[in-house]
mmCIF file of the C-alpha atoms, coordinates in Angstrom:
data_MODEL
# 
_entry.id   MODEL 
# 
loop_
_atom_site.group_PDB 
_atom_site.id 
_atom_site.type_symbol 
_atom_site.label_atom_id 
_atom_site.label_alt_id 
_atom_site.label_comp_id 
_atom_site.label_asym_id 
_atom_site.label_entity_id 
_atom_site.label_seq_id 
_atom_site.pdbx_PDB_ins_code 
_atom_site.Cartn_x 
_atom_site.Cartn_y 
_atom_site.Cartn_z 
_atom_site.occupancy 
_atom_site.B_iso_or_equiv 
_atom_site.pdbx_formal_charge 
_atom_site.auth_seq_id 
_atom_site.auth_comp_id 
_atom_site.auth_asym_id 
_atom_site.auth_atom_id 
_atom_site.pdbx_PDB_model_num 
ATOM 1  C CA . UNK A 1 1  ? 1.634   8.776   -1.213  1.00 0.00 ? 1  UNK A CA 1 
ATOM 2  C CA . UNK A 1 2  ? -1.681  11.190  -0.989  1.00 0.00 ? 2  UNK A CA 1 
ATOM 3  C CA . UNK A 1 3  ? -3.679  12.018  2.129   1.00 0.00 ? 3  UNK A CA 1 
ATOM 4  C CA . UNK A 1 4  ? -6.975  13.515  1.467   1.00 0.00 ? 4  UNK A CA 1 
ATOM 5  C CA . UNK A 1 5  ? -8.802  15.104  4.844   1.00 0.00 ? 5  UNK A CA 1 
ATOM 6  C CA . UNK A 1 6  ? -12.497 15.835  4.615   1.00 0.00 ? 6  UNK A CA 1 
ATOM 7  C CA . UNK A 1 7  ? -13.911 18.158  6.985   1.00 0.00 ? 7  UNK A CA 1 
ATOM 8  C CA . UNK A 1 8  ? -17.732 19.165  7.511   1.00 0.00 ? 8  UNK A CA 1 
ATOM 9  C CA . UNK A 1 9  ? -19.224 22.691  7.394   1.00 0.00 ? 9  UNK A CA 1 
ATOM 10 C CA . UNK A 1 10 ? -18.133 23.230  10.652  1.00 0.00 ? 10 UNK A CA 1 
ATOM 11 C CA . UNK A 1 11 ? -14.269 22.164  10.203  1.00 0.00 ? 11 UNK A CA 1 
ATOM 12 C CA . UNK A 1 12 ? -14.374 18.870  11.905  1.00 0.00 ? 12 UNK A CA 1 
ATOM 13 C CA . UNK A 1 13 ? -12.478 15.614  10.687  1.00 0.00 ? 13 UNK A CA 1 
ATOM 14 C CA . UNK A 1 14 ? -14.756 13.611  9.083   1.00 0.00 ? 14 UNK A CA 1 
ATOM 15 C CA . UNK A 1 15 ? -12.568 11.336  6.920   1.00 0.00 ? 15 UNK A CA 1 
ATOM 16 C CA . UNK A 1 16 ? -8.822  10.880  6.142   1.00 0.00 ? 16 UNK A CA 1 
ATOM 17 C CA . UNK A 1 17 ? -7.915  8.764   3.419   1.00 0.00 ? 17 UNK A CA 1 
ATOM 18 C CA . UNK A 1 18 ? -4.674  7.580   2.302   1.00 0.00 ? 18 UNK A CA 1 
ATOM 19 C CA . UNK A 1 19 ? -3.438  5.765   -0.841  1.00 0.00 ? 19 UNK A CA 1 
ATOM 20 C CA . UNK A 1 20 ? 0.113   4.784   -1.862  1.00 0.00 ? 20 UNK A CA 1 
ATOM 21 C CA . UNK A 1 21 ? 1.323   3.358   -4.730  1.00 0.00 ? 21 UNK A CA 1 
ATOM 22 C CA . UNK A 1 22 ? 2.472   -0.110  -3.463  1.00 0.00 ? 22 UNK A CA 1 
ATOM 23 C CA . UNK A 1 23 ? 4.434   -0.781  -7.212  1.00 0.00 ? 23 UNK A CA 1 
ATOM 24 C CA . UNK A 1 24 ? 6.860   1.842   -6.335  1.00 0.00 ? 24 UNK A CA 1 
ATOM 25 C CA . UNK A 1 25 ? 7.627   0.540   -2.854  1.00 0.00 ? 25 UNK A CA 1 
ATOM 26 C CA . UNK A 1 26 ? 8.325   -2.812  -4.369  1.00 0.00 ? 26 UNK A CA 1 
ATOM 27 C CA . UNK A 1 27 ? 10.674  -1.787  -6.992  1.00 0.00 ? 27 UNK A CA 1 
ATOM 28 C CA . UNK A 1 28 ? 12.291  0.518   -4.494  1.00 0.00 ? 28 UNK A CA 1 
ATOM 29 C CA . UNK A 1 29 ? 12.874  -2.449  -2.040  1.00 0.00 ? 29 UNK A CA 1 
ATOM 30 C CA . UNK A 1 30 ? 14.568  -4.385  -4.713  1.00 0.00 ? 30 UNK A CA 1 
ATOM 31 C CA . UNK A 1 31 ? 15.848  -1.929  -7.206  1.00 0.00 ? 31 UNK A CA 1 
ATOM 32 C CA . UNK A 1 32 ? 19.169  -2.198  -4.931  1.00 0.00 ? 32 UNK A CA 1 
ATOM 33 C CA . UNK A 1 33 ? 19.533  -6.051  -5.343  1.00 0.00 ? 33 UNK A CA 1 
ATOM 34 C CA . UNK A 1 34 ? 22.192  -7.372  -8.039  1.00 0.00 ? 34 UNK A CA 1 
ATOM 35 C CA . UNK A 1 35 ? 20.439  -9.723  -10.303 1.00 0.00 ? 35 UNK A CA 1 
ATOM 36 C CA . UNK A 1 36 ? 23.717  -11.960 -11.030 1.00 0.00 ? 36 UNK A CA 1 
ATOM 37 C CA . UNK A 1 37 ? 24.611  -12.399 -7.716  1.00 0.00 ? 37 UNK A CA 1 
ATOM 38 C CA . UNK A 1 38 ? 23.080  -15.481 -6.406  1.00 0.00 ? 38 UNK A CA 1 
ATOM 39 C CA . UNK A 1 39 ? 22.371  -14.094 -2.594  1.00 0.00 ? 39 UNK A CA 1 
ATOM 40 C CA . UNK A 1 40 ? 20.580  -11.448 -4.119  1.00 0.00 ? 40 UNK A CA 1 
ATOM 41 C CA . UNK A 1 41 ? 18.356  -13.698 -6.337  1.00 0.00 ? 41 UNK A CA 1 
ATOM 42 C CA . UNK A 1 42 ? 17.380  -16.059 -3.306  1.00 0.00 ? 42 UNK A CA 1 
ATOM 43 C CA . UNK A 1 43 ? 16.307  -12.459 -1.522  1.00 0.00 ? 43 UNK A CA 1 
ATOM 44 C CA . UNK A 1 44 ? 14.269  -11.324 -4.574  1.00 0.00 ? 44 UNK A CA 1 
ATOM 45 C CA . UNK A 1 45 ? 12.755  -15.214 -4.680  1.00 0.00 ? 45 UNK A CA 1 
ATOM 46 C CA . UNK A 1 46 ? 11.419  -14.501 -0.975  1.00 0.00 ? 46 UNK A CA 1 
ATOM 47 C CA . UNK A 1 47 ? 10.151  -10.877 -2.055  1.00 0.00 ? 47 UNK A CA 1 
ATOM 48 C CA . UNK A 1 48 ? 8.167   -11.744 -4.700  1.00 0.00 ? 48 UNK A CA 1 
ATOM 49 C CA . UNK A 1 49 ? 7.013   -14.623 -2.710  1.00 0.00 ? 49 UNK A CA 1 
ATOM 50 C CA . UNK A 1 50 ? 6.222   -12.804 0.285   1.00 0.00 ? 50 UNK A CA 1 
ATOM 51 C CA . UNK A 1 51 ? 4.452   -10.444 -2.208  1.00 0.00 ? 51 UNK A CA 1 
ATOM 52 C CA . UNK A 1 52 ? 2.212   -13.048 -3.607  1.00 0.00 ? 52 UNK A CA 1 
ATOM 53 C CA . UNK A 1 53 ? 1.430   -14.250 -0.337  1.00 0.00 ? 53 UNK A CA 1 
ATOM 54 C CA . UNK A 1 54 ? -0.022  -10.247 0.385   1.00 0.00 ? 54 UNK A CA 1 
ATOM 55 C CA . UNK A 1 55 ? -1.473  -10.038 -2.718  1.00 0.00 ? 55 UNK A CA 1 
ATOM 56 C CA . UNK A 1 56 ? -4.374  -12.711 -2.135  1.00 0.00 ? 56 UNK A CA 1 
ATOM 57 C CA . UNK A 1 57 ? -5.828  -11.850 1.113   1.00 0.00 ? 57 UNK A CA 1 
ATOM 58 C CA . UNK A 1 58 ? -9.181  -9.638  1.305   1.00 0.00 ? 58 UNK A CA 1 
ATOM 59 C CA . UNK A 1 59 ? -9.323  -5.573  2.576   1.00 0.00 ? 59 UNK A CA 1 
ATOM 60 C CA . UNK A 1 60 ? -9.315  -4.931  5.940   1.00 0.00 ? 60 UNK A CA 1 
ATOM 61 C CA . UNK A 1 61 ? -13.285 -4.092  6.552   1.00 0.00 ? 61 UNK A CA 1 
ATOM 62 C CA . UNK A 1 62 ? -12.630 -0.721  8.093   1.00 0.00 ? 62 UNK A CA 1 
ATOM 63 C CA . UNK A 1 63 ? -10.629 0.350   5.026   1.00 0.00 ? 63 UNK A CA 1 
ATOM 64 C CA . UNK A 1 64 ? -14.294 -0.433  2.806   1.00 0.00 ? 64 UNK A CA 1 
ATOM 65 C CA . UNK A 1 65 ? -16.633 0.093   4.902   1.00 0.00 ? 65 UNK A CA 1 
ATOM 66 C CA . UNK A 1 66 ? -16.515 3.883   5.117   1.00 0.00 ? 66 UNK A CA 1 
ATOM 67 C CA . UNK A 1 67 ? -19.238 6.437   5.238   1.00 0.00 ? 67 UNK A CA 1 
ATOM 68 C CA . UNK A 1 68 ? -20.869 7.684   1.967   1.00 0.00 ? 68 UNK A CA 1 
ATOM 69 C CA . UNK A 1 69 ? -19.886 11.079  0.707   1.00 0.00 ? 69 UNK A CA 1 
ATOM 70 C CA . UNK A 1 70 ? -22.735 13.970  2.282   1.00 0.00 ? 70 UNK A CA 1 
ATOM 71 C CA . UNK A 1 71 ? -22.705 17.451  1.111   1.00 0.00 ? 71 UNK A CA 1 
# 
């Protein structure tokens, strides 16, 4: 994860943005699973479907609709 901050010429918060690298979190959340044992399969069935289901929907408008860079 990175966290910018962008302050004006007089030190006030004008922007913080935050990205994340969401393939990491995934293969952290099932790097622990055992692929031959069948609980664990049914558990990485419903993460990758839970996943997909995530993976379709549109930003959230306040995360696009940010003010332009000024200098």
């Amino acid at each position: 994860m990175t966290a910018y901050f962008v302050f004006d010429a007089d030190e006030n918060l004008v922007t913080e943005r935050i990205y994340f690298d969401q393939l990491t979190i995934v293969k952290q959340l099932i790097g622990g699973l055992d692929k031959r044992n069948p609980a664990d399969l049914i558990k990485l069935g419903r993460a990758v479907i839970g996943i997909l289901a995530m993976s379709g929907e549109a930003p959230d408008e306040r995360l696009t609709a940010t003010a332009p860079w000024a200098e």
